[in-house]
BAZAKE-969381 format. One line per field, with one value per residue (C-alpha): x, y, z; residue in one letter. Coordinates in pm, whole numbers, plus 50000, padded with zeros to 5 digits. Example, Ala and Ser with C-alpha at 12.3 -4.5 7.8 and 13.67 -1.06 7.14 Angstrom:
! residues 2
east: 51230/51367;
north: 49550/49894;
up: 50780/50714;
rest: A/S;
! end
This chain:
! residues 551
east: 50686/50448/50347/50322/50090/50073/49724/49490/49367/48968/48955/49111/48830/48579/48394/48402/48039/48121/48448/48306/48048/48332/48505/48153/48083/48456/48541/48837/48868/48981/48973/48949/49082/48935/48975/48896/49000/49156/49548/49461/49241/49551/49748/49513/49492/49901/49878/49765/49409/49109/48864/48821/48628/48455/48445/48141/48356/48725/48512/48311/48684/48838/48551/48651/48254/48078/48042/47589/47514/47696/47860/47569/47528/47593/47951/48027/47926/48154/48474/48384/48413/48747/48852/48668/48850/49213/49166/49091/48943/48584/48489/48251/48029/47956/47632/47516/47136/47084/47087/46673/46384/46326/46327/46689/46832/46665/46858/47178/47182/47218/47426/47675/47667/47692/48037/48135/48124/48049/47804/47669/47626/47330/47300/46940/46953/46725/46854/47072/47264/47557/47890/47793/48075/47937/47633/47531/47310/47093/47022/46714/46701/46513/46186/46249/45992/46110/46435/46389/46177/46500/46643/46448/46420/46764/46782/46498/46707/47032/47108/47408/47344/47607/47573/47588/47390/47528/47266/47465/47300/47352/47132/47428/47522/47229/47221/46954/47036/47151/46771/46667/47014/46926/46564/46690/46934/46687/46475/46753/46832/46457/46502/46753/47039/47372/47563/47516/47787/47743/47875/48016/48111/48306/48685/48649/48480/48179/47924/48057/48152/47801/47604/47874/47778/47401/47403/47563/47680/47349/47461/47847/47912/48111/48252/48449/48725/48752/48733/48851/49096/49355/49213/49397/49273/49286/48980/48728/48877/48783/48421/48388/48350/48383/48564/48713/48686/48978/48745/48933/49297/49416/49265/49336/49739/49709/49593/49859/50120/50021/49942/50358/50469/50309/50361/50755/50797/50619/50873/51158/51057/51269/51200/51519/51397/51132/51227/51382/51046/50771/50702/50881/50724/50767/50544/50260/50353/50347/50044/49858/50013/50199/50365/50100/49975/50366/50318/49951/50064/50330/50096/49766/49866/50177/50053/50308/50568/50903/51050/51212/51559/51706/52040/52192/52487/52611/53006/53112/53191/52985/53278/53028/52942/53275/53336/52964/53103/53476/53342/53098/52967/52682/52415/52494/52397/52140/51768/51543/51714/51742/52045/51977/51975/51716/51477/51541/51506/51169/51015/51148/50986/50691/50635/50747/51085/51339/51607/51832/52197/52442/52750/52937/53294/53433/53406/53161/53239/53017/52704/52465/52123/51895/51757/51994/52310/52644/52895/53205/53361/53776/53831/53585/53819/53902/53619/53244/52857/52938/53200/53024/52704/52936/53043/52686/52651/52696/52374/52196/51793/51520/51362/51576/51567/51901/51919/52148/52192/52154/51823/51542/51178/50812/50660/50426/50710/50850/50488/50442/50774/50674/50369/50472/50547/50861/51165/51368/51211/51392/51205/51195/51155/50944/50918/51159/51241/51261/51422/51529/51833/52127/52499/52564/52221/52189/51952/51712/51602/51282/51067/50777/50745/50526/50189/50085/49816/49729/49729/50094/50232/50436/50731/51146/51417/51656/51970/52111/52308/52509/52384/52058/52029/52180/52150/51788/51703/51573/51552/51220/51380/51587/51627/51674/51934/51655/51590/51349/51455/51243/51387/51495/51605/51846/51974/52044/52233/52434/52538/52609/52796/53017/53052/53183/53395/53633/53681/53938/53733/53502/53596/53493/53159/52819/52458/52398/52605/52533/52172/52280/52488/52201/51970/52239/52212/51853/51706/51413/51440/51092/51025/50807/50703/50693/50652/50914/50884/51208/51594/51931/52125/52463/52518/52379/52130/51978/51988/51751/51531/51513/51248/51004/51039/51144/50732;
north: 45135/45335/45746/45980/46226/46544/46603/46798/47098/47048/47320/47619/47604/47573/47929/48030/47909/47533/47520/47588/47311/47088/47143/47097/46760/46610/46303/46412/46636/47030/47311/47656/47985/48332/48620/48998/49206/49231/49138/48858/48726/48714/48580/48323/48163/48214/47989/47735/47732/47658/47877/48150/48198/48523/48554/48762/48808/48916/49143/49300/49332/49528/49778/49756/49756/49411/49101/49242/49339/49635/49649/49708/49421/49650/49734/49384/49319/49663/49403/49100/49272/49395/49000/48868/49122/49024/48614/48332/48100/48058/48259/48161/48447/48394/48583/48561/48506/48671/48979/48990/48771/48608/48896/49031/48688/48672/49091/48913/48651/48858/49065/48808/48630/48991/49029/48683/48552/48149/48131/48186/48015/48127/48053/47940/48259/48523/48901/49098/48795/48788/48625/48219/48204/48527/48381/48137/47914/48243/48312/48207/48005/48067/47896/47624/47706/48031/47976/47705/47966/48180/47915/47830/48178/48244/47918/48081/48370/48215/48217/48018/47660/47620/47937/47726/47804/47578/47562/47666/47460/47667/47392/47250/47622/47700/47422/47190/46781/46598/46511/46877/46934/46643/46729/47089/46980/46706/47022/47243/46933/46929/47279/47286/47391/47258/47174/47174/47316/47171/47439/47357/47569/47261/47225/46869/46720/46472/46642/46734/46379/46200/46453/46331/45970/46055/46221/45978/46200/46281/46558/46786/46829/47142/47215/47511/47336/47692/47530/47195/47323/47043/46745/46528/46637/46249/46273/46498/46236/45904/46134/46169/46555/46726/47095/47218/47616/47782/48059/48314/48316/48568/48855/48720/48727/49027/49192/49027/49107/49495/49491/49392/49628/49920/49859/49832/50129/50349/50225/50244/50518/50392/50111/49981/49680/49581/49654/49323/49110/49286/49300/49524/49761/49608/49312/49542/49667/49283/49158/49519/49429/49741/49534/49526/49857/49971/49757/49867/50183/50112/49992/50275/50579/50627/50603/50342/50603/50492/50572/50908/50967/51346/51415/51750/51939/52048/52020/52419/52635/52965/53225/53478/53410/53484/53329/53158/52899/52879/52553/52428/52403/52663/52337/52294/52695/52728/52876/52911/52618/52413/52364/52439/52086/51977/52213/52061/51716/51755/51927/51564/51408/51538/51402/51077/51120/50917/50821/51132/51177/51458/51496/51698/51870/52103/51990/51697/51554/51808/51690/51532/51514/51216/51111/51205/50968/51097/51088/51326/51464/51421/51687/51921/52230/52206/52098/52210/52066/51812/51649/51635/51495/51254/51093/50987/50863/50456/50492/50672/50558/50506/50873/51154/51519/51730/52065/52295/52230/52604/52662/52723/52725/52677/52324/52329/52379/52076/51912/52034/51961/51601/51600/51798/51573/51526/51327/51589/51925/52231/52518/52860/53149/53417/53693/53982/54156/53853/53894/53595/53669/53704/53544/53471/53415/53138/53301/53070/53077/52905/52826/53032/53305/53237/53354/53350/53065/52876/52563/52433/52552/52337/52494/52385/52505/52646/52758/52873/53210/53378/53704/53881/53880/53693/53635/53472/53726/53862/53583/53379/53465/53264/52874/52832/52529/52230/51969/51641/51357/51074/50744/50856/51161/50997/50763/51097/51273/50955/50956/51326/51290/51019/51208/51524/51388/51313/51674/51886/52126/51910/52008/52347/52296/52326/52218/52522/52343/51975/52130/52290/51988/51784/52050/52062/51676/51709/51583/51770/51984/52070/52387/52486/52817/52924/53318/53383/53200/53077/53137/53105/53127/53315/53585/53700/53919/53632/53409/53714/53667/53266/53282/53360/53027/52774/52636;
up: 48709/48939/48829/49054/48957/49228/49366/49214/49482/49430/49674/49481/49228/49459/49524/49911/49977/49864/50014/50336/50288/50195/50542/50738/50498/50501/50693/50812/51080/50989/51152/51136/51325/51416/51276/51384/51054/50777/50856/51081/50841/50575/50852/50894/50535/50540/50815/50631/50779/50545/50654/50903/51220/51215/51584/51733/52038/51830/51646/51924/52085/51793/51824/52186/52263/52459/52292/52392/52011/52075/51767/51494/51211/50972/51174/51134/50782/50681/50872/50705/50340/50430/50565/50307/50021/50156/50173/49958/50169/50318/50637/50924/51039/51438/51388/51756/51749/51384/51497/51542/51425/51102/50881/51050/50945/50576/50529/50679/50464/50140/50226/50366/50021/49816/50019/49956/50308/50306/50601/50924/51299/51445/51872/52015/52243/52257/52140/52250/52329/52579/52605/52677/52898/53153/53337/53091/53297/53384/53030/52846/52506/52196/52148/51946/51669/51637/51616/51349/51138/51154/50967/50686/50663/50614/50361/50147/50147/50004/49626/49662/49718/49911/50136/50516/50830/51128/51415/51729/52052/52361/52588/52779/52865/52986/53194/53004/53010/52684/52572/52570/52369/52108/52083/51962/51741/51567/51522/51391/51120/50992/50995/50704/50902/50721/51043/51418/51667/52035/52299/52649/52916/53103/53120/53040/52682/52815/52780/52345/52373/52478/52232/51920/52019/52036/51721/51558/51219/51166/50998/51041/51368/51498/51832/52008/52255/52425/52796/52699/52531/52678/52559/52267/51928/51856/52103/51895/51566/51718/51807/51416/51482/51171/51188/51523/51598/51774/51879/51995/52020/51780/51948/52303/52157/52012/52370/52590/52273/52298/52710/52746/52477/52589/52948/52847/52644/52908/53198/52972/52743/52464/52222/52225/52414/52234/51864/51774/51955/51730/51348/51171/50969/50603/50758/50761/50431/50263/50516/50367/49992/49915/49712/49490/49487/49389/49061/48979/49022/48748/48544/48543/48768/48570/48226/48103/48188/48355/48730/48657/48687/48810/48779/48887/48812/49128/49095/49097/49434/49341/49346/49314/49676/49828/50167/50211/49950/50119/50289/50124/49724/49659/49650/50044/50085/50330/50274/50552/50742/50495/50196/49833/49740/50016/49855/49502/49610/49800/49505/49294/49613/49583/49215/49330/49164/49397/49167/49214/49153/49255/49035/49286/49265/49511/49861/49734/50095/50245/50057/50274/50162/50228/49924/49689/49531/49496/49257/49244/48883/49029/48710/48862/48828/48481/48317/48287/48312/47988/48146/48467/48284/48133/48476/48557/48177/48242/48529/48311/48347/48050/48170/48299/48400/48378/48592/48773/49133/49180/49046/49267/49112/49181/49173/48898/48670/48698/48721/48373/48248/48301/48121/47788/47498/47346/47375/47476/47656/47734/48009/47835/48052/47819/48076/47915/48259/48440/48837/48763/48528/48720/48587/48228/48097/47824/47570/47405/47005/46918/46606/46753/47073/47334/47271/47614/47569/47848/47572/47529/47201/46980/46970/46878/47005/46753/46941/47276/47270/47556/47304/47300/46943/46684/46312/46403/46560/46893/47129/47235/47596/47877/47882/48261/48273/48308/47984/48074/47865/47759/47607/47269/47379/47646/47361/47150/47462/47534/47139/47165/47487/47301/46978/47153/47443/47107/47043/47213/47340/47538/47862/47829/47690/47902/47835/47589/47370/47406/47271/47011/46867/46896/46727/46430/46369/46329/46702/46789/47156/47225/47435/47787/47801/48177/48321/48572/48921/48892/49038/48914/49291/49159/49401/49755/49611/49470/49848/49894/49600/49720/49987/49779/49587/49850/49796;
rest: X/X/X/X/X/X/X/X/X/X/X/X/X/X/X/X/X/X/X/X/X/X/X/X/X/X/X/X/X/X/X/X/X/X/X/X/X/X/X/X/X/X/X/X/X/X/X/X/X/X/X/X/X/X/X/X/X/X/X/X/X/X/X/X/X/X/X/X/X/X/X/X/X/X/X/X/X/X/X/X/X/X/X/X/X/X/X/X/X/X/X/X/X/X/X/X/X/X/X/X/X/X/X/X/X/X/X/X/X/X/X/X/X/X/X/X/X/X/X/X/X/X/X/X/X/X/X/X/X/X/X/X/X/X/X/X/X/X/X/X/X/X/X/X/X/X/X/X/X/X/X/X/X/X/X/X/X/X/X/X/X/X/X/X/X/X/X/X/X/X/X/X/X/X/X/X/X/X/X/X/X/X/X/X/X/X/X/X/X/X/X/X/X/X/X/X/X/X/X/X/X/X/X/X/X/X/X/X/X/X/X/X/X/X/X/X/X/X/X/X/X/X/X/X/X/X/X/X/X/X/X/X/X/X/X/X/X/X/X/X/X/X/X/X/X/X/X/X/X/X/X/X/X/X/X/X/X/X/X/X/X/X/X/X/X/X/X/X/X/X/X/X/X/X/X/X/X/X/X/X/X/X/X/X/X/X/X/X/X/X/X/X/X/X/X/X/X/X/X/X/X/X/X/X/X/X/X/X/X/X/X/X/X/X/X/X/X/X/X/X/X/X/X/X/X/X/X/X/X/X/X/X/X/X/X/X/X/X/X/X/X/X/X/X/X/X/X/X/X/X/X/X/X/X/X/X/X/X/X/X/X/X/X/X/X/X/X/X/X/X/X/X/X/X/X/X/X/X/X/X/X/X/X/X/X/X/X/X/X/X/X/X/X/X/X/X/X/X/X/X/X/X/X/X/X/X/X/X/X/X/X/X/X/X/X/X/X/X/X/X/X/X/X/X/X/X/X/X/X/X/X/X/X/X/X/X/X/X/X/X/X/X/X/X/X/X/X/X/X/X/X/X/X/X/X/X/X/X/X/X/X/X/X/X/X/X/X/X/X/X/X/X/X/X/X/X/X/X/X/X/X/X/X/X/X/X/X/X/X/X/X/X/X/X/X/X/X/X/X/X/X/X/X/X/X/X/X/X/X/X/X/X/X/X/X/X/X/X/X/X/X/X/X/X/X/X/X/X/X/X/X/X/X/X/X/X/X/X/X/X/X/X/X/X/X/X/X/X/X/X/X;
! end
């Protein structure tokens, strides 16, 4: 009976450097593909590539500057971090000449291996170098000596073994014979160079060909098919080349991709035509791993905290408004443009609180606000804010905010409502003359007053009066209709809620109450001291007062 045992990827725990030098050293033919930046890099290794081409030409491109040593090194060093940041495999720098003499390529050199880059191809050209393929035969070659100094500069300046320098031969470009090509090469060997790429400018592979049979697998052999690009890859095999470059192909897709688009959308000036033939937008987002970033954020920017749930009480008309509510629920009243309930849920926005439900009532139909779920409360007319609280009870989440649907108030309220401790939290408006009481005010009782300290206070909640005074005496001031609930707290609500839907008078009862029954079986309702800045929406003088807290 045979095993099968599945192979073991030698690759993966390979760093960059040696993987590269596997590739280059490997009897098999591979191959690698270019890259410009950081999402075609990722698209690259997802590909299934091994390594990447870091094309001096695609990157030169994406600056939209000539492939002359336009673009600085430094330019393309700051693109090769972000390629190298986003992939796991090795990438090929096409360094051009080394970007200067000796010294240039030793500073290269380190600071390719400090971002993790795996090596560099260095051309026998002098610098600025251009493009081999625009008047190649006209341009001069390094001196040979010189060239191989760059070299062994650049291997003194490794500190990975591993780190590669292929020799790039630009002889047959130039228009040199195959001796001149092979006496450069031989050099380039002695010199230390890790591989040698032979260049060719003809649309057919003889000359790549005769050089591979010269050089005899002296050492890795690399080509660039760019102009030969139709001969059988069987062809470079049976030539024992080692790793095949497609040099350039990416960005040249990418151009003739974004040449058609553009050209469509301007003659047709819609995108209608060319939506379904592009990525769509959550491409970029995986390809850019937003993914990611959504669960790190889980884990440090919200402090072990969970996604926030709001749920507001928006199920009554707003008879106080007369004939602006006759068609709509006072939520769906507009301010500056916008309705009540848009305001609310930007501020929730804002703090990155998406999770928001509506339990809605009279005309519920008319409620249309992106970003918020509704539900409707069919009893609507003959019961109050428990009941309605009760209908969103079975999707009730780990954290929670209740509120009115009528309040208006300034942002940094709620901010720091969701940063005061306790597992349940009730907003206490201290201000005595207060523009903000308007209605039936709910008058709120706590263990201490607020002693105006710009340090939160601890301080309990001990009752909620429709009175001014009552046998605890004079109240602590107005609790404005908005409790944050943490995990225990929304376990003692959802207990409460059950306990007191079995008494007859359940459907009349509000918030004020559901607090005070939990506050007589012992459950801590801690208390956030604000000044004003807030608005109870019950009648058109308050529409008025509403401007001034739409921010």
């Amino acid at each position: 009976m045979h095993q099968i045992f599945a192979p073991i990827d030698t690759a993966a725990k390979l760093n960059k450097c040696a993987q590269l030098r596997v590739l280059l050293e490997s009897p098999q033919l591979d191959f690698i593909m270019e890259a410009h930046n950081g999402i075609s890099a990722r698209i690259v290794e997802e590909a299934g590539f091994k390594g990447i081409w870091a094309s001096g030409l695609a990157l030169s491109a994406q600056y939209g500057v000539r492939d002359n040593n336009e673009a600085s090194w430094t330019q393309i060093v700051e693109m090769l971090e972000f390629m190298s940041d986003v992939t796991s495999i090795p990438i090929l720098l096409d360094g051009d000449t080394g970007y200067g003499n000796f010294n240039n390529m030793r500073r290269l050199v380190k600071k390719l291996e400090q971002r993790g880059i795996a090596g560099v191809c260095i051309e026998d050209k002098l610098f600025p170098k251009t493009n081999s393929f625009i008047n190649g035969s006209r341009q001069a070659l390094a001196d040979i000596d010189e060239f191989c100094g760059k070299i062994k500069a650049g291997k003194d300046s490794q500190t990975d073994p591993d780190f590669c320098i292929v020799a790039r031969l630009e002889a047959l470009i130039a228009g040199w014979d195959l001796s001149e090509a092979m006496r450069r090469a031989e050099a380039y060997h002695a010199a230390g160079a890790t591989a040698i790429l032979i260049h060719s400018k003809s649309s057919r592979p003889d000359q790549v060909l005769a050089f591979a049979k010269e050089w005899a697998g002296r050492s890795p052999l690399v080509i660039i098919p760019t102009k030969y690009y139709s001969t059988a890859t069987d062809v470079f095999r049976k030539a024992e080349v080692n790793l095949v470059i497609w040099a350039n192909h990416l960005i040249r897709a990418a151009v003739a991709s974004m040449q058609a688009i553009a050209h469509e959308v301007k003659a047709s000036e819609t995108l209608i035509n060319i939506e379904d033939d592009i990525a769509p937008v959550k491409e970029i987002f995986r390809l850019q791993g937003a993914d990611e970033l959504i669960e790190a954020e889980k884990r440090y920017f919200n402090n072990g905290r969970h996604d926030i749930q709001a749920i507001v009480l928006a199920a009554s008309r707003g008879q106080e408004l007369a004939t602006l509510t006759q068609d709509k629920p006072k939520v769906m009243l507009p301010l500056g443009g916008k309705p009540l309930l848009r305001l609310l849920v930007d501020k929730f926005k804002k703090l990155a609180i998406n999770d928001i439900t509506v339990v809605a009532g009279y005309k519920a139909e008319t409620i249309d606000v992106v970003g918020a779920k509704v539900i409707r409360n069919p009893d609507y007319e003959t019961t109050g804010e428990l009941a309605s609280l009760a209908v969103a009870q079975s999707s009730f989440g780990e954290e929670m905010l209740v509120l009115y649907g009528d309040l208006l108030f300034r942002s940094y309220i709620l901010r720091d409502l969701l940063e005061c401790p306790g597992e349940i939290v009730a907003v206490v408006d201290s201000v005595e003359n207060s523009k903000s009481v308007s209605g039936s005010p709910d008058y709120a009782y706590c263990s201490i007053p607020d002693d105006l300290s710009l340090f939160g206070q601890d301080v309990n909640l001990l009752n909620i009066s429709k009175t001014r005074q009552t046998q605890l005496g004079k109240s602590s001031g107005r609790w404005i209709g908005m409790l944050r609930l943490r995990s225990q707290g929304r376990e003692w609500v959802s207990e409460a809620l059950n306990e007191l839907q079995k008494r007859p008078e359940f459907n009349s009862l509000g918030l004020p109450e559901l607090c005070n029954y939990l506050i007589e079986q012992g459950k801590p309702i801690k208390v956030l001291y604000i000044r004003g800045n807030w608005l109870d929406v019950n009648s058109l003088d308050d529409l008025d007062l509403a401007f001034q807290l739409k921010r």
